[in-house]
C-alpha positions as CSV (number, residue, x, y, z in Angstrom):
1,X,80.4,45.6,190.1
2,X,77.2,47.4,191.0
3,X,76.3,51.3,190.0
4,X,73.8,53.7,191.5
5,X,72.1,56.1,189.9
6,X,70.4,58.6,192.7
7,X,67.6,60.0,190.4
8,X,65.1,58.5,187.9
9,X,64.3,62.0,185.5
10,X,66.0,62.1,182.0
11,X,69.5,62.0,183.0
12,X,69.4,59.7,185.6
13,X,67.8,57.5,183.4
14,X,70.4,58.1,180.2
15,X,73.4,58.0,182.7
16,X,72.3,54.3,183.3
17,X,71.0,53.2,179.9
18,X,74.8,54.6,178.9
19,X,76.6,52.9,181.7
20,X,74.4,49.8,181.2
21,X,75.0,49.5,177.7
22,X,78.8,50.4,177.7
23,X,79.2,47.9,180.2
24,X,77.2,44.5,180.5
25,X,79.3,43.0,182.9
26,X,78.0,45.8,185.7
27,X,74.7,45.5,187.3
28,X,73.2,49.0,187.0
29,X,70.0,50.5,189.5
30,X,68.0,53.2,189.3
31,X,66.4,54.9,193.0
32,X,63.4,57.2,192.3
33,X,61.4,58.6,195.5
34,X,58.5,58.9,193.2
35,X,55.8,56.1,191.8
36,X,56.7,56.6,189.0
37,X,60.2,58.0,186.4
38,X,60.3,60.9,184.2
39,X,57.2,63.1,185.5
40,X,59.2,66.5,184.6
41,X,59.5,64.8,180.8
42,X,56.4,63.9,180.5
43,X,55.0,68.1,181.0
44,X,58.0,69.4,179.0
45,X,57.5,71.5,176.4
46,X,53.8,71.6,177.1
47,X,53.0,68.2,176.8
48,X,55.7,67.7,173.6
49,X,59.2,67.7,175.1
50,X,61.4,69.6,173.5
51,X,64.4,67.0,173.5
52,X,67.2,69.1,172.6
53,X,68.3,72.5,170.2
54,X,69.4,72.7,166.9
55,X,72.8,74.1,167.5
56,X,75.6,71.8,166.6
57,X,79.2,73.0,168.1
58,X,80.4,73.0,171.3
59,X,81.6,76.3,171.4
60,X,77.9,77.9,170.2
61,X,76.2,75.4,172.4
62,X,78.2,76.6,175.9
63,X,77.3,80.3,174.6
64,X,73.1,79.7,175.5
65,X,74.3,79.2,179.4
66,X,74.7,81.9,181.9
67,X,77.2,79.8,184.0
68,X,79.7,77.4,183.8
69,X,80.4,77.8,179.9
70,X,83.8,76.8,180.4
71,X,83.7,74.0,182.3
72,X,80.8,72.6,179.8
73,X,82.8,72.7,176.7
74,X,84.7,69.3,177.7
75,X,81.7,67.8,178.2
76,X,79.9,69.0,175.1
77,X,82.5,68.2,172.9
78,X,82.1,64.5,174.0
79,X,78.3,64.4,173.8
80,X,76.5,67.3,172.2
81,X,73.0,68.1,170.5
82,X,73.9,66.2,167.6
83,X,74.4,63.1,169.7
84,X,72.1,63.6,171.3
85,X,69.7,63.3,167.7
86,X,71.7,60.4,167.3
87,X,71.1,58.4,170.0
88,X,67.0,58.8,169.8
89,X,67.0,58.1,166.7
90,X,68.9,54.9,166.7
91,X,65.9,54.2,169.2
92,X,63.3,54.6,166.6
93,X,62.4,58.0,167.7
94,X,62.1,61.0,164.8
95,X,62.7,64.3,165.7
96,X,62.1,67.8,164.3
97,X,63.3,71.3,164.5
98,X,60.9,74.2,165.0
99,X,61.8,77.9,163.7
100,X,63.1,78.6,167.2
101,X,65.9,75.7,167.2
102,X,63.8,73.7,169.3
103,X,64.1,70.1,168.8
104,X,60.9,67.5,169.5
105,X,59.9,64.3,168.7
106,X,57.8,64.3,165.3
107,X,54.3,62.2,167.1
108,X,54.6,66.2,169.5
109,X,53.4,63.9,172.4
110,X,56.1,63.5,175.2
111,X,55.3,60.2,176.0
112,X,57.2,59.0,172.6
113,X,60.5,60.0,174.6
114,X,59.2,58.5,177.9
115,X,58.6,55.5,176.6
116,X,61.8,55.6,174.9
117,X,63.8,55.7,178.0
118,X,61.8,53.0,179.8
119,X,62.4,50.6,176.7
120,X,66.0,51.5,176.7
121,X,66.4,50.6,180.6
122,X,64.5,47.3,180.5
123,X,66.6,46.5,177.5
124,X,70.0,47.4,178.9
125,X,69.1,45.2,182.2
126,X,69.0,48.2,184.9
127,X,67.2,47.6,188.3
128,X,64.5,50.8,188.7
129,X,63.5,50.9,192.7
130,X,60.6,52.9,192.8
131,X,58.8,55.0,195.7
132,X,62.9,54.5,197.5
133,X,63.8,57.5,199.3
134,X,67.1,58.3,200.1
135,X,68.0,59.0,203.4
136,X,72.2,59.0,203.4
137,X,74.9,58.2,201.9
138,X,77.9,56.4,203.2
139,X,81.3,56.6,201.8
140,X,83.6,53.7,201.4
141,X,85.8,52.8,204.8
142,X,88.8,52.1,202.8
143,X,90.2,52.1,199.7
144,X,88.3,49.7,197.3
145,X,85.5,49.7,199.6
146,X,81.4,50.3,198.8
147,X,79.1,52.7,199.2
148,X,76.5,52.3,201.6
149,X,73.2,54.1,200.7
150,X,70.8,54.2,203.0
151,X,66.9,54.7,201.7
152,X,62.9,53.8,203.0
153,X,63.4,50.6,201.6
154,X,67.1,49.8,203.4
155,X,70.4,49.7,202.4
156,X,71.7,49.3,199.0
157,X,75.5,48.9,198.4
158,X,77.1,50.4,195.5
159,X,80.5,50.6,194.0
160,X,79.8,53.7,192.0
161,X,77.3,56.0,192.6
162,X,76.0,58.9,190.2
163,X,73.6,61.2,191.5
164,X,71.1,62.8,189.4
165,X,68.9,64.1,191.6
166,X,68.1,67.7,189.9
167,X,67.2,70.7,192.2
168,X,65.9,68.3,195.1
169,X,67.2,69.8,198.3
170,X,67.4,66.9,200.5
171,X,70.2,65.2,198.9
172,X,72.1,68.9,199.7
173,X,72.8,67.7,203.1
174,X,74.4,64.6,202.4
175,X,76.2,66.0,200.1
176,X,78.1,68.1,202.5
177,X,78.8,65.7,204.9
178,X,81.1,64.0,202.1
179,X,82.5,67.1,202.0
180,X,81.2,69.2,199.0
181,X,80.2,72.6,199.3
182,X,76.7,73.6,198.0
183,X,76.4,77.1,196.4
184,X,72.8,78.2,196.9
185,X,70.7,78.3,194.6
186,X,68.4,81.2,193.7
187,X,65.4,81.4,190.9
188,X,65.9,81.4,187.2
189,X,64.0,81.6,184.1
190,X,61.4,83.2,185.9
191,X,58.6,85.8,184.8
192,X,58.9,89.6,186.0
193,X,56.0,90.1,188.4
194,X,55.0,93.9,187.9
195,X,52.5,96.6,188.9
196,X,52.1,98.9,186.1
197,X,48.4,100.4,185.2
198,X,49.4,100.8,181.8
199,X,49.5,96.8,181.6
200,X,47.6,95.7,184.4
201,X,44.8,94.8,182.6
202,X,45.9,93.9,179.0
203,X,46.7,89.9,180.0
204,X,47.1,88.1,176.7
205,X,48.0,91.1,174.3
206,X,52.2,90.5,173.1
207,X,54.5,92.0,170.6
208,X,56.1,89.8,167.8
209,X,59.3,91.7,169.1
210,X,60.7,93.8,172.2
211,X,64.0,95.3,173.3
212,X,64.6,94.9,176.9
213,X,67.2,96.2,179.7
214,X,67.7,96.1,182.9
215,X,70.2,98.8,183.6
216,X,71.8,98.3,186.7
217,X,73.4,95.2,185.8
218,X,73.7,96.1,182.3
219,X,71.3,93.3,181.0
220,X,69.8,93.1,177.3
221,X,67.7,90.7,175.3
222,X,65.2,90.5,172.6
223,X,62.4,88.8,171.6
224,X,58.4,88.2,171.7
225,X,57.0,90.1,174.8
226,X,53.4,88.6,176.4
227,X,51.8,90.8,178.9
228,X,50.4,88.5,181.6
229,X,48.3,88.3,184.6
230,X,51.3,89.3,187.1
231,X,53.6,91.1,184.7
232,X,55.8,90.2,181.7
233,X,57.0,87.3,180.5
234,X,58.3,85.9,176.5
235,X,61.6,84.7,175.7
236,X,63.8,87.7,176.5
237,X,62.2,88.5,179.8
238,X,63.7,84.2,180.8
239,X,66.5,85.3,179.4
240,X,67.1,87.9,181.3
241,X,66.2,86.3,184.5
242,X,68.7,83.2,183.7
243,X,71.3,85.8,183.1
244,X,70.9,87.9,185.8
245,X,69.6,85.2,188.0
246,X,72.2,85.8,191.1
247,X,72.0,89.7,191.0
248,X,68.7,89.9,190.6
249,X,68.4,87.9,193.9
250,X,70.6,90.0,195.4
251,X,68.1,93.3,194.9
252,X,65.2,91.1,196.1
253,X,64.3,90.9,192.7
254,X,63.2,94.7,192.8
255,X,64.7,96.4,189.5
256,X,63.8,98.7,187.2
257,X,63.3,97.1,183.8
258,X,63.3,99.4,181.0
259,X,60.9,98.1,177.7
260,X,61.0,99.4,173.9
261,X,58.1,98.0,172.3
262,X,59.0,99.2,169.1
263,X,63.3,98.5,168.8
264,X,63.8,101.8,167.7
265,X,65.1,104.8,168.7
266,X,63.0,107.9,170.6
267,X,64.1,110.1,167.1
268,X,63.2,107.2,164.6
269,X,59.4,106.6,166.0
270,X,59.3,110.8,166.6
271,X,60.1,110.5,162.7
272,X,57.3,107.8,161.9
273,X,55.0,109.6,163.9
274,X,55.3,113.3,162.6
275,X,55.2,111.9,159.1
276,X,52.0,109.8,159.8
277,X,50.4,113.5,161.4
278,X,51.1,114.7,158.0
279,X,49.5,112.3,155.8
280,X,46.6,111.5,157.8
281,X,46.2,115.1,159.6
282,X,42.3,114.1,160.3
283,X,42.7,110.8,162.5
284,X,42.4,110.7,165.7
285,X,46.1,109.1,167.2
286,X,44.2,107.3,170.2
287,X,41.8,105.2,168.4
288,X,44.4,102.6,166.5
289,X,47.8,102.0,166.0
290,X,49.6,103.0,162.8
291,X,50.2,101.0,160.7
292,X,53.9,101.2,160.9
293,X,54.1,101.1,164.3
294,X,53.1,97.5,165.2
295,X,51.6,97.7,168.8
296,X,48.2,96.4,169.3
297,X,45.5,98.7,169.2
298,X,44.5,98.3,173.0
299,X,48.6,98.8,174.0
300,X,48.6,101.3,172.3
301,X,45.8,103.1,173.4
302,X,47.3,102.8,176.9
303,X,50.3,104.7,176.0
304,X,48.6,107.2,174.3
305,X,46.4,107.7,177.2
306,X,49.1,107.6,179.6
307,X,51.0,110.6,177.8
308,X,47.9,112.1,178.9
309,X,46.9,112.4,175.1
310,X,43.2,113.1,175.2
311,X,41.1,110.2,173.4
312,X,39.4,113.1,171.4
């Protein structure tokens, strides 16, 4: 018996080091398009790879993804984060959690996991085709029957076929022609592109912590803010774009995103505020930030001016 696995990135390559193992009696290949496997693994996590998240149930796991939580609790509770752990480290490769809940190997160089992967594949006996294009697939004739898939380097023949083939669109068409239907896909974890002079020229400056909304579709998250070249971006902002991914595509990703720097409320910071008037009546408010009111001095001089607060 023969598999194909349509895809050589990470899961293309641990589908096949699994079906390998599990089974020695099957001969297992690997098709990649590229000249090489696991580009996308090598710049994850800037150069580290973040290999998993420190979250170890099922149930809290399917609660980190906007869609599909329900069909991804089967799943999870066969193979989760912890097996994940698990199976690297039987490898010989360490990992380690950051404050966050990410998970990466301990050397913080991605090539530990690449490597890792290769080893495993030339262990387990699969076939890699490199720089092999697919160009169709074939279904079997009858029952019982192979696969025919058709690529730049001619046909391969397959019993199984797995395909792991990520967000690359031209697999989409053969897809439907064996009769699945391709919802389409729009962007996600993105950063907000926005014009706003108060920011436009404050790249670089963030806050340790932000509330944001996006009213119209009801949308909240939390989290460090960075003010960019373009806009915003940080941890809630991706969030929010995962979450909302579908309805913001359906505005044309024009929204009106709602910020509070501070997470508190207009009558808790009119408190702070009045009280810090009082005990330092001779201060000028635009030059620096309070110091209970944790903005950066250059943010907050924006907003200050922008209230149309004179710097005097």
């Amino acid at each position: 018996m023969r598999v194909i696995v349509i895809g050589g990135g990470a899961a293309g390559f641990f589908a096949a080091v699994r079906c390998a193992e599990l089974y020695q009696e099957i001969e297992v290949l690997i098709l990649e398009r590229g000249k090489e496997a696991l580009g996308k693994v090598r710049i994850s996590g800037g150069g580290r790879c973040n290999v998993t998240h420190a979250c170890w149930t099922a149930r809290e796991l399917v609660k980190h993804y906007p869609r599909g939580s329900r069909e991804l609790l089967g799943p999870f509770n066969r193979f989760a984060c912890g097996d994940t752990v698990d199976w690297f480290d039987q490898r010989g490769v360490e990992t380690k959690i950051e404050e966050d809940g990410r998970m990466f190997p301990v050397t913080d160089n991605s090539q530990t996991i690449v490597d890792c992967l290769l080893d495993s594949a030339k262990k387990a006996g699969v076939i890699i085709h490199y720089q092999t294009r697919v160009d169709h697939i074939e279904p079997p004739t009858e029952t019982g029957g192979a696969w025919t898939v058709t690529t730049s380097k001619g046909n391969f023949r397959a019993d199984r076929l797995l395909l792991a083939t990520g967000s690359n669109p031209r697999i989409w068409d053969a897809l439907k022609a064996l009769g699945h239907h391709i919802v389409p896909p729009v962007p996600s974890l993105f950063t907000f592109n926005i014009k706003d002079e108060r920011i436009s020229d404050l790249p670089g400056i963030s806050v340790p912590l932000a509330e944001l909304k996006i009213p119209a579709f009801k949308l909240e998250a939390s989290g460090p803010l960075l003010i960019t070249h373009w806009g915003l971006s940080g941890p809630g902002v991706l969030r929010l774009s995962a979450w909302g991914a579908r309805e913001l595509a359906e505005v044309d990703h024009h929204f009106t995103l709602q910020v509070n720097w501070l997470c508190q409320t207009y009558d808790q910071t009119r408190t702070d505020l009045l009280e810090i008037k009082e005990e330092h009546i001779h201060k000028v408010i635009a030059t620096r930030s309070p110091q209970s009111i944790p903005l950066p001095n250059r943010l907050w001089q924006k907003f200050v001016f922008s209230a149309g607060i004179s710097p005097e």
